[in-house]
C-alpha positions as CSV (number, residue, x, y, z in Angstrom):
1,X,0.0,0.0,0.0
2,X,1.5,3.6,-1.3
3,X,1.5,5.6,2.0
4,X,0.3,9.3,2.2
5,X,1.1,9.6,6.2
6,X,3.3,12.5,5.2
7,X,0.5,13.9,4.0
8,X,-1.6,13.9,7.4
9,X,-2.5,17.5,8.0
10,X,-3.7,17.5,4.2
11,X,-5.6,14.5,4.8
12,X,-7.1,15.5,8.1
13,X,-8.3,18.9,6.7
14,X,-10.2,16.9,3.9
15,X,-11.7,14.9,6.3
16,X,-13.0,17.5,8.9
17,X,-14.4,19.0,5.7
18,X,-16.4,15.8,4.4
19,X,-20.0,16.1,6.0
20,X,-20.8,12.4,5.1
21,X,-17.8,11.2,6.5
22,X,-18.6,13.0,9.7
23,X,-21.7,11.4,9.4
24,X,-20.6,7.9,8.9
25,X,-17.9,9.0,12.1
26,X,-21.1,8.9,14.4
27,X,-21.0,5.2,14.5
28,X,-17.7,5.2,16.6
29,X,-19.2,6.8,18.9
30,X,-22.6,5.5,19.6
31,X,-21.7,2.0,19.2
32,X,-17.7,-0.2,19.8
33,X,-18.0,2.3,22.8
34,X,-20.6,1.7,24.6
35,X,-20.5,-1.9,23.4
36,X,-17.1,-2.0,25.3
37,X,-18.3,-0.6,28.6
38,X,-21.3,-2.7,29.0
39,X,-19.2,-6.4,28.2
40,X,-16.2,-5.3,30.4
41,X,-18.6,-3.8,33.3
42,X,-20.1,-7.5,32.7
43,X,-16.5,-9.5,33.5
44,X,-15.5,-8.6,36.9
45,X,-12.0,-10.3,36.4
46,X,-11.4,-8.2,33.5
47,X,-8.3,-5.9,34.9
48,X,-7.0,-9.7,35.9
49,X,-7.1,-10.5,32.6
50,X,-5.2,-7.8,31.2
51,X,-2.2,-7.9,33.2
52,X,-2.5,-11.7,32.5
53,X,-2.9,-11.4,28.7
54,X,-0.1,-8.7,29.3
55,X,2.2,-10.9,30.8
56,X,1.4,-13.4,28.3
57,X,2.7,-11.6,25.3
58,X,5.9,-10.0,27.1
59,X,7.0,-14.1,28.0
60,X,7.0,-14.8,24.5
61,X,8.3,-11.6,23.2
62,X,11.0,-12.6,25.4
63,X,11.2,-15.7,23.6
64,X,9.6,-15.3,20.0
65,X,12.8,-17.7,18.3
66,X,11.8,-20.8,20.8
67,X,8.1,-20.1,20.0
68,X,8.4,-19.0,16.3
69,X,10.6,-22.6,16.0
70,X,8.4,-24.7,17.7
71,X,5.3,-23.3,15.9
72,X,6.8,-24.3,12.7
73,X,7.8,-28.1,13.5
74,X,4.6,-28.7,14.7
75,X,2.9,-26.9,11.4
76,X,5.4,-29.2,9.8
77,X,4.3,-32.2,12.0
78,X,0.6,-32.0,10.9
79,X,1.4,-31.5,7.1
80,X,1.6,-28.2,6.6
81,X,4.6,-25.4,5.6
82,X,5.4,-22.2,7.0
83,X,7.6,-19.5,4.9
84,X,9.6,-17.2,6.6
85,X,9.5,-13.9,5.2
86,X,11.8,-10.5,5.8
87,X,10.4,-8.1,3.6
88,X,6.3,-7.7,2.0
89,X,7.9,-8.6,-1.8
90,X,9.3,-11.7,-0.1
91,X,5.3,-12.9,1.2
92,X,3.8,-11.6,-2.1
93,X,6.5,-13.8,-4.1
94,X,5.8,-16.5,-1.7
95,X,1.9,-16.2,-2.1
96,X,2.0,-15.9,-5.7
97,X,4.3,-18.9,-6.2
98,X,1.8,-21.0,-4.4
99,X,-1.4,-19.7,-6.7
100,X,0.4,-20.3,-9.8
101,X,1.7,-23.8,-8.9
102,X,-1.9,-24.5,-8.0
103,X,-3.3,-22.5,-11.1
104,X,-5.5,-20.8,-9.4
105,X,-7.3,-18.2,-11.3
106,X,-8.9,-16.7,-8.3
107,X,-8.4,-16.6,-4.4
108,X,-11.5,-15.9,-1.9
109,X,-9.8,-13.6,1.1
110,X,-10.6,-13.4,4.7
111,X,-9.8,-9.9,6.1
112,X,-6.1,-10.0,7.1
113,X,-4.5,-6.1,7.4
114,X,-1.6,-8.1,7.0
115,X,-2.1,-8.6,3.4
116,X,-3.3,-4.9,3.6
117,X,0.6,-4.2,4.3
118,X,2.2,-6.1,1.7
119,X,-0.1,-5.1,-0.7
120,X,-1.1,-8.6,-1.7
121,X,-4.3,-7.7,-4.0
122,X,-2.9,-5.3,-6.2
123,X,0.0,-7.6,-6.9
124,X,-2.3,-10.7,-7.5
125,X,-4.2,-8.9,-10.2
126,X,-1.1,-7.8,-11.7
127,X,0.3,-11.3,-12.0
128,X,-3.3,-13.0,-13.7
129,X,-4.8,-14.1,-10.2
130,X,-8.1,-12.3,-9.0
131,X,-8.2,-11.9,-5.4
132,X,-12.1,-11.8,-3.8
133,X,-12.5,-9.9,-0.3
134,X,-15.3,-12.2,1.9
135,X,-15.6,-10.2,4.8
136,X,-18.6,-7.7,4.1
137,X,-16.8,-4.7,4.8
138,X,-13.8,-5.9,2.8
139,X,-15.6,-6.5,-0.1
140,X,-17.5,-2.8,-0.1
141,X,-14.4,-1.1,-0.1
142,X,-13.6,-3.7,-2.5
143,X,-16.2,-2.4,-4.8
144,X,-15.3,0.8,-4.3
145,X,-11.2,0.9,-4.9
146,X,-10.7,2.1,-1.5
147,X,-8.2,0.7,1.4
148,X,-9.8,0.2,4.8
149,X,-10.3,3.3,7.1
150,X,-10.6,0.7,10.2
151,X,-9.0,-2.3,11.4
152,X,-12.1,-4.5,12.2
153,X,-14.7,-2.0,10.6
154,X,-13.1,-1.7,7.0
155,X,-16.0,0.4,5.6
156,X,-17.1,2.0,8.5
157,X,-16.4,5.6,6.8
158,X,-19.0,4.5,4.1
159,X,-22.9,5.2,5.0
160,X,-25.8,3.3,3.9
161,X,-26.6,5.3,1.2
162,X,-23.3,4.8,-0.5
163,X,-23.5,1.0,0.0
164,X,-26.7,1.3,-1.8
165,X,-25.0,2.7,-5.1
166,X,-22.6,0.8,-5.3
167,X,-24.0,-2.2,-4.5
168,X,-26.6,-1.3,-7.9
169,X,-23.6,-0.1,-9.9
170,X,-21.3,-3.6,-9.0
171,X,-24.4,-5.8,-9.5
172,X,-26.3,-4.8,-12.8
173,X,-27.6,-8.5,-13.6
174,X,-29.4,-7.8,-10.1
175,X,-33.3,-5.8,-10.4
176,X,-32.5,-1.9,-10.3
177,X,-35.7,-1.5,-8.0
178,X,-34.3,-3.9,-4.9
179,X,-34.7,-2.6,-2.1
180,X,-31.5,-1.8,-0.3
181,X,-32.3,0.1,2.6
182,X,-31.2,-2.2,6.0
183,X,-28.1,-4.2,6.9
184,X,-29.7,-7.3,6.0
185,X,-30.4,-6.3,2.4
186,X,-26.5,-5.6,1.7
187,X,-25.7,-8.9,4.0
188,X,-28.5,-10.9,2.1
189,X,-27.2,-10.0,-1.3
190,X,-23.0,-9.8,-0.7
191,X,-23.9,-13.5,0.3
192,X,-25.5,-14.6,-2.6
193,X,-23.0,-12.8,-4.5
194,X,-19.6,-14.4,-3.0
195,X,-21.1,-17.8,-2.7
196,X,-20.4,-18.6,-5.9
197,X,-16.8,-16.9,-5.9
198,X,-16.3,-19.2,-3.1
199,X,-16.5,-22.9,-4.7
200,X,-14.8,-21.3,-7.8
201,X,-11.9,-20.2,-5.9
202,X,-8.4,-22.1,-6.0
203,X,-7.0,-20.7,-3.0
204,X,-8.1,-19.9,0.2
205,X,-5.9,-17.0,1.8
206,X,-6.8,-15.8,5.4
207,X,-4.6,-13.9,8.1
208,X,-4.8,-15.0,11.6
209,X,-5.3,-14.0,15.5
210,X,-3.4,-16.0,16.5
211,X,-0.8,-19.1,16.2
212,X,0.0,-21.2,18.7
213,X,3.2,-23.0,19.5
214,X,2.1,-26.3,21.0
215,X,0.5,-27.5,18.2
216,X,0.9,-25.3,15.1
217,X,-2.8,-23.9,14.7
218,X,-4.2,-21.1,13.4
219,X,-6.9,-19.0,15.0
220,X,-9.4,-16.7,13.2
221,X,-12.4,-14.9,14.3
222,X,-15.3,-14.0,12.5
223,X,-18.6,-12.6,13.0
224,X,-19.8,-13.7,9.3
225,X,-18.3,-17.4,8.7
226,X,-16.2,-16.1,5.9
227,X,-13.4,-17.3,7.2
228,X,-14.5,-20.7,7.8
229,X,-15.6,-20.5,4.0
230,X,-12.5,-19.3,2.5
231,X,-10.1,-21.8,4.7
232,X,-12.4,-25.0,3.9
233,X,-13.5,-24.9,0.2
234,X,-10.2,-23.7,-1.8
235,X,-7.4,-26.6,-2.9
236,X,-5.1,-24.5,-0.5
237,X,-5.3,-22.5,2.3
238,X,-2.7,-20.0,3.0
239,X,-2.4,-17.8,6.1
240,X,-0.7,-15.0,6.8
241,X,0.6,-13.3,9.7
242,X,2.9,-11.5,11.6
243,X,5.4,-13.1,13.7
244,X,4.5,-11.8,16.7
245,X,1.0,-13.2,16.5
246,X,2.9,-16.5,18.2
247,X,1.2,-17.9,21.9
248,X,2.6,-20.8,23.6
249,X,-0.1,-22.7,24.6
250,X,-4.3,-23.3,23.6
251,X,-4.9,-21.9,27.4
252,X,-3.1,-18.9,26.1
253,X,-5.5,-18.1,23.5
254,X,-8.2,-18.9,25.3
255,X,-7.3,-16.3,27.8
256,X,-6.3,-13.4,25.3
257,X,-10.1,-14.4,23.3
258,X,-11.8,-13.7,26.5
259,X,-10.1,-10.1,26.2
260,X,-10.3,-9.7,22.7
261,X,-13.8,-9.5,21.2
262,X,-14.7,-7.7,24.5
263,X,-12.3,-4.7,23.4
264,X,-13.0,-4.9,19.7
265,X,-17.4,-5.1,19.5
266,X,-17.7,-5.3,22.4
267,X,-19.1,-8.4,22.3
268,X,-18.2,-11.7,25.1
269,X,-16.8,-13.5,21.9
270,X,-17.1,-13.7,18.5
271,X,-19.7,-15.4,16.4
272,X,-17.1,-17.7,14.3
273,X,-13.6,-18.7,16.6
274,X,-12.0,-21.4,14.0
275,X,-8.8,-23.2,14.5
276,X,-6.4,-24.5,11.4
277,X,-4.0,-27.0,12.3
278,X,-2.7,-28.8,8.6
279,X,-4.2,-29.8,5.7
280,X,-7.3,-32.1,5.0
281,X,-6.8,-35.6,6.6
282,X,-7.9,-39.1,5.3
283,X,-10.5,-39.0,7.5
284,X,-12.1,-35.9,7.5
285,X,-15.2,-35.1,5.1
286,X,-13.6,-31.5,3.7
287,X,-10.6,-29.0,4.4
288,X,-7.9,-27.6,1.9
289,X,-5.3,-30.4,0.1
290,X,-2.5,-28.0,1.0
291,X,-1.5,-25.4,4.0
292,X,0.6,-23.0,4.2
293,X,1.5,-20.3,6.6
294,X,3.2,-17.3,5.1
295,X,5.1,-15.3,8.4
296,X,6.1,-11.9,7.8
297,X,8.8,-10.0,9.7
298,X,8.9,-6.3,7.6
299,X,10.8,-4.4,10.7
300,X,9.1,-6.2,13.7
301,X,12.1,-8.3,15.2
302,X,13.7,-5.1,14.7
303,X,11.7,-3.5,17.6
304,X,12.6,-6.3,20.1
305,X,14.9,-4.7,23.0
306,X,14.1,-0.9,21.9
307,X,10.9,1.6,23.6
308,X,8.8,0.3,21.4
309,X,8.8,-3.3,21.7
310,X,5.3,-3.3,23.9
311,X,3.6,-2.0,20.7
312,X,4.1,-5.9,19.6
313,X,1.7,-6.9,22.6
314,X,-1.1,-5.5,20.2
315,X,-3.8,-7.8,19.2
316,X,-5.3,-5.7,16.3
317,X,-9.0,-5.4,18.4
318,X,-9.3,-1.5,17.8
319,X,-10.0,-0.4,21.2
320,X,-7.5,2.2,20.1
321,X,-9.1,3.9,17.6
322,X,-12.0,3.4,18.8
323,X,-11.7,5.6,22.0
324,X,-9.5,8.1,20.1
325,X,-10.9,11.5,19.8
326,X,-8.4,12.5,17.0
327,X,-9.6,9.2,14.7
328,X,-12.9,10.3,15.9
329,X,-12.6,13.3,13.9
330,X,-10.9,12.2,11.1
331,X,-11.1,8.8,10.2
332,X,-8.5,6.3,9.1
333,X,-7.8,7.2,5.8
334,X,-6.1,10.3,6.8
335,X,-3.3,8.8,8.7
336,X,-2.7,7.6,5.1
337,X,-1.5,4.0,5.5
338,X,-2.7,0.5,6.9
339,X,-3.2,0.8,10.8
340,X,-4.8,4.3,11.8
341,X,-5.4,5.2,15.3
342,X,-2.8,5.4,18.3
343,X,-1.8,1.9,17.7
344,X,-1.1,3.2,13.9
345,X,0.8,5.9,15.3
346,X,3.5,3.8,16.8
347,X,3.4,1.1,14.6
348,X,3.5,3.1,11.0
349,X,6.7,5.0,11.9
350,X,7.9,1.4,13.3
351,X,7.5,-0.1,9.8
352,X,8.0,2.7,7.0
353,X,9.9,5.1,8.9
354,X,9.2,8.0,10.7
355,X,10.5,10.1,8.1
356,X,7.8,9.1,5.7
357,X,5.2,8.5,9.2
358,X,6.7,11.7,11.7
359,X,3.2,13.4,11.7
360,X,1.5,10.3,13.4
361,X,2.8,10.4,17.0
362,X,1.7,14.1,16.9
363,X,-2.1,13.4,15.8
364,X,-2.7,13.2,20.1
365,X,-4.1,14.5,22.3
366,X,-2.7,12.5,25.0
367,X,-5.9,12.1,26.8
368,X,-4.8,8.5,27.6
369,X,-8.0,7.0,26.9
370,X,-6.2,4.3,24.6
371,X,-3.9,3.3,27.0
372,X,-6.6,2.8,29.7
373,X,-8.9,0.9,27.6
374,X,-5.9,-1.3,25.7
375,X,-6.5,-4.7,27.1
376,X,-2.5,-5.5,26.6
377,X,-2.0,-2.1,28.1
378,X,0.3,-1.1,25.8
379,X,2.1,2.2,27.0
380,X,0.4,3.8,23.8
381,X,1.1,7.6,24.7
382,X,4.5,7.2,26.5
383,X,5.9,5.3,22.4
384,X,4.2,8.5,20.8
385,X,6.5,10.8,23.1
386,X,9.3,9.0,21.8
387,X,8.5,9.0,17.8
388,X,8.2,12.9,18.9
389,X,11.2,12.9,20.5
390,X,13.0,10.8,17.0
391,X,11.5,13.4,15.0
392,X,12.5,16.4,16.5
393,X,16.3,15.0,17.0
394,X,16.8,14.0,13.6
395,X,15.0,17.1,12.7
396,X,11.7,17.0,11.0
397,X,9.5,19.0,12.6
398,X,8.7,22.2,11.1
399,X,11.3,25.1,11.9
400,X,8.9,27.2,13.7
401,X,8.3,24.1,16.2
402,X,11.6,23.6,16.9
403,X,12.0,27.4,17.8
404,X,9.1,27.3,19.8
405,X,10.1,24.3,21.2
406,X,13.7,25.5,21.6
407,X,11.9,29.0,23.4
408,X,10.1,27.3,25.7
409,X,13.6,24.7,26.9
410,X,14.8,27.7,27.6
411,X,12.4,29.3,30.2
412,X,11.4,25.7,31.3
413,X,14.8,24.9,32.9
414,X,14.7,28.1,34.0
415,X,12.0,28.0,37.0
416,X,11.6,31.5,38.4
417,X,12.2,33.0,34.6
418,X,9.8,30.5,33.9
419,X,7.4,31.9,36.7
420,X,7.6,35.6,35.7
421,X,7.6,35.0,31.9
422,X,4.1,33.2,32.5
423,X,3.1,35.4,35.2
424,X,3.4,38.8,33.3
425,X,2.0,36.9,29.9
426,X,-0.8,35.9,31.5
427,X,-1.8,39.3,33.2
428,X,-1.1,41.5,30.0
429,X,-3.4,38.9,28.4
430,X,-5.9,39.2,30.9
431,X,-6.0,43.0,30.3
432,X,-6.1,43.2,26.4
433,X,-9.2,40.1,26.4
434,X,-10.8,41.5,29.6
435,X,-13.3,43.5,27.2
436,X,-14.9,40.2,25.5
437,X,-13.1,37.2,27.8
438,X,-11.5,35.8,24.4
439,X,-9.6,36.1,21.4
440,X,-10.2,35.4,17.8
441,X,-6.9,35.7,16.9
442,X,-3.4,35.9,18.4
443,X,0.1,36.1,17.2
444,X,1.7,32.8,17.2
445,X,-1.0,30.9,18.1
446,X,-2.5,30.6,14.2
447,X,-3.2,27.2,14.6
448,X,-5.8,27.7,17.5
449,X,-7.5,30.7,17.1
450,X,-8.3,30.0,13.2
451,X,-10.9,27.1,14.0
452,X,-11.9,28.3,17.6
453,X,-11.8,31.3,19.9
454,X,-9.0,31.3,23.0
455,X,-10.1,32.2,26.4
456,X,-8.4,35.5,28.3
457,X,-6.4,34.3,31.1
458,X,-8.6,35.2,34.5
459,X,-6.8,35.4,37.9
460,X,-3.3,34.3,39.2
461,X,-1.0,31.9,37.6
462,X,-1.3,28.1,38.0
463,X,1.8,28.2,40.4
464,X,0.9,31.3,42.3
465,X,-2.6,29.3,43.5
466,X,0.1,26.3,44.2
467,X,2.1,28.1,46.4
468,X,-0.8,30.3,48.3
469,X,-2.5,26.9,49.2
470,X,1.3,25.1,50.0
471,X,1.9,28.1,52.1
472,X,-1.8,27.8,53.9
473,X,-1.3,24.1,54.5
474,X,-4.0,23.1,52.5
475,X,-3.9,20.2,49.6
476,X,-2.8,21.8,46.4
C-alpha cells in the first residue's frame, strides 16, 4: 500500500471537511463504545485478565525464536509449511508462487491487514490471479477501490446510502428497484454474490489472530463465517501473519479471546472462533489439500529490545481507535496508511519510517484513553513521546516548532524566569481580552485561534494558586 502519512495535515483537513464522513464517524461513537463498557462492566475479572494477557505476550516476546521454532515443526508435523519472510515482496512472491503452482485463477480472502501491508491484491491482479474480499466490509471497499479506514470495521467511513450505489452499480444482472435500505439487504445480497466466488476459488488466503506453538494452529475470528468459508472450500489455504502473533499454549489463546472481542465489538466473543492446524486428513469429510503459513517479519524483530517493543503486545481489536478523539474526527484514511489510530501511530513509523510516518505520534491528544482501555495495556502515549522525541532529533519538525520548542527549553529549565515569563503573559493577556473574555486571533498561536476562539487568562498563575495553598497548609 502507497502511504500518504506525510500527508496527514492535508488529509485530516479533507476529512474535517467531508460532512458524510462526519456522518458515517457517528457510529464510533454510539456504538464499539458503549458496546465495550457494558461487556467489560459484565467480567468482573477483567483488569486480571489484562495484566495476565499482558504478561502473556511479554513471556513470549521474550522468547519469539523458541516459539516461532516450535510453531513451525509442529505446522510441519501436521502436514503443513510455514515461509519465513523479511520483507512484503518476499510474502507476495511466496503467495503468488503457491497460486500459480496450483493455477488458481482466483483466491477468496478473509480480512487480514496483514495482506493490507504487503499489498497482496494489487500484486495478484497484476500477475493474472483475481483476489475476492469475503468479509462484508472488505468486499465494499472492494467495490469501491478504496483501502480500509478501520482495522475491524473496514468500511465503517462509508454510509448506507453509499452502500446502496454501489451495490446497484457492481451488481447490474441484479433488479435496479431492490430494495437496499437495512443491513440485512447488503448482508443478504454480498452472500449470494460471494457464494459462488467461493467454490470457484483455488485458494483460500486468510490472516490470523493467533498461532499457537504447542500445536501449530491457526486461529481466526469472524462474526460472518467467511473465514471458515474461505479456509475450507479452496485446494489451499494460506495464512498469513505476523510473527508476533505467536502464543505458547491453547490456554493462552483462550485467555487473550476472552479479552479480545470484548475490546473490539464489544461483544463476550465472537460469532465464528475457528482453528487450522494442517491440511485435510484421510479422514475428515472436507478441508484444503495444501497449507501454508506465510510469516512476515517487515521491521518487527527489529523492535525487540528498543521503547517500542510493547507495541508488539497489540492484538489488532481497535479499542485504540476506537476511544480516540483525533480518529474520531478524522477517520483512518487520513493517517494515510494501513493501521490508523494510536496503535497506527507507533506502529506506521515502526515499519515505514518515521521520516515518511513523523506526523503520526503528533495526531494526540494524549488524553490517555487508549492506554486505559488497551486490554495488553500497551504504554500507547508514552511510544508517541518517543516517535516525537526521533522526530525532532533527527530534525523533521517544522522550523517554527523547533524554535518554539527550543523557546520554551529555555524558560522551562529556568524556573523563576519560567514563573515571571508566565506570570506577566498571562496578566497582560488578561487586560487586552478583559473586554470580551477571548480572542479570535493571536500572534503565534494561528493554529488555534483559526478554527476556535482562545479564552483570556482570568486570575493568578497556576503556580501562584500552588504556592498560596502550600503556604496555607492546605492540599494543592
Amino acid at each position: 500500500m502507497q502511504s500518504t502519512s506525510r500527508n496527514f495535515k492535508d488529509n485530516a483537513h479533507k476529512a474535517l471537511n467531508d460532512a458524510t464522513l462526519q456522518r458515517a464517524l457517528l457510529n464510533v461513537k454510539s456504538g464499539f463504545q458503549e458496546n465495550r463498557a457494558r461487556t467489560v462492566a459484565g467480567l468482573p475479572e477483567f483488569e486480571q485478565l489484562r495484566d495476565a494477557g499482558r504478561d502473556i505476550k511479554n513471556h513470549v516476546l521474550a522468547n519469539l525464536d523458541f516459539y516461532l521454532e516450535r510453531f513451525e515443526e509442529n505446522v510441519t508435523a501436521n502436514g503443513g509449511h510455514v515461509h519465513w519472510c523479511r520483507t512484503p515482496a518476499e510474502a507476495r512472491e511466496t503467495i503468488l508462487e503457491i497460486c500459480k503452482r496450483r493455477e488458481a485463477k482466483t483466491v477468496t480472502k478473509g480480512k487480514s491487514m496483514v495482506a493490507e501491508e504487503i499489498g497482496l491484491n494489487d500484486y495478484l491482479e497484476k500477475n493474472g490471479v483475481e483476489p475476492i474480499e469475503t468479509d462484508l466490509g472488505e468486499y465494499i471497499i472492494q467495490l469501491r477501490h478504496e483501502p480500509p479506514s478501520h482495522i475491524i470495521a473496514p468500511a465503517i467511513h462509508v454510509t448506507r446510502e453509499q452502500i446502496a450505489e454501489d451495490f446497484r452499480r457492481e451488481h447490474k444482472d441484479l433488479d435496479p428497484n431492490r430494495r437496499l435500505e437495512i443491513p440485512q439487504d447488503f448482508t443478504d445480497e454480498a452472500r449470494a454474490k460471494l457464494r459462488e466466488r467461493y467454490f470457484a476459488a483455488d485458494v483460500g488466503i486468510t490472516g490470523a489472530n493467533f498461532l499457537i506453538a504447542e500445536t501449530g494452529s491457526t486461529v481466526i475470528v469472524t462474526n460472518e463465517g467467511n473465514g471458515d468459508m474461505t479456509q475450507l472450500l479452496g485446494k489451499a489455504h494460506v495464512v498469513i501473519a505476523s510473527l508476533e502473533k505467536i502464543v505458547p499454549t491453547l490456554e493462552d489463546a483462550s485467555t487473550i479471546l476472552r479479552l479480545l472481542a470484548r475490546s473490539a465489538t464489544g461483544q463476550e466473543m465472537s460469532v465464528y472462533t475457528s482453528f487450522s492446524t494442517g491440511p485435510r486428513r484421510s479422514e475428515d469429510m472436507d478441508g484444503p489439500e495444501e497449507f501454508h503459513v506465510v510469516l512476515l517479519d517487515n521491521g518487527r524483530s527489529a523492535m525487540l529490545g528498543t521503547e517500542f517493543q510493547d507495541m508488539l503486545r497489540c492484538i489488532r481489536c481497535a479499542a485504540c481507535m476506537n476511544h480516540c478523539p483525533v480518529y474520531a474526527a478524522v477517520g483512518g484514511h487520513a493517517y494515510g496508511w494501513v493501521y490508523p489510530g494510536p496503535m497506527g501511530s507507533v506502529l506506521t513509523p515502526s515499519l515505514i519510517g518515521v521520516e515518511e510516518a513523523g506526523h503520526l505520534p503528533n495526531a494526540s491528544t494524549f488524553c490517555g484513553r487508549c492506554e486505559s482501555v488497551c486490554p495488553m495495556c500497551i504504554p500507547l502515549p508514552k511510544m508517541m513521546r518517543h516517535y516525537r522525541q526521533r522526530e525532532f532529533e533527527k530534525g523533521l519538525s517544522p522550523q517554527k516548532a523547533r524554535a518554539g520548542l527550543s523557546l520554551w527549553s529555555y524558560f522551562a529549565t529556568r524556573p523563576k524566569l519560567y514563573r515571571l515569563a508566565t506570570r506577566l503573559a498571562s496578566g497582560l493577556l488578561g487586560k487586552l481580552g478583559k473586554v470580551n473574555g477571548r480572542f479570535t486571533s493571536l500572534p503565534l498561536a494561528g493554529g488555534w485561534t483559526s478554527v476556535r476562539d482562545m479564552p483570556a487568562p482570568e486570575g493568578k498563575t497556576f503556580h501562584d494558586l500552588y504556592r498560596e495553598r502550600q503556604a496555607k497548609g492546605g492540599r494543592a
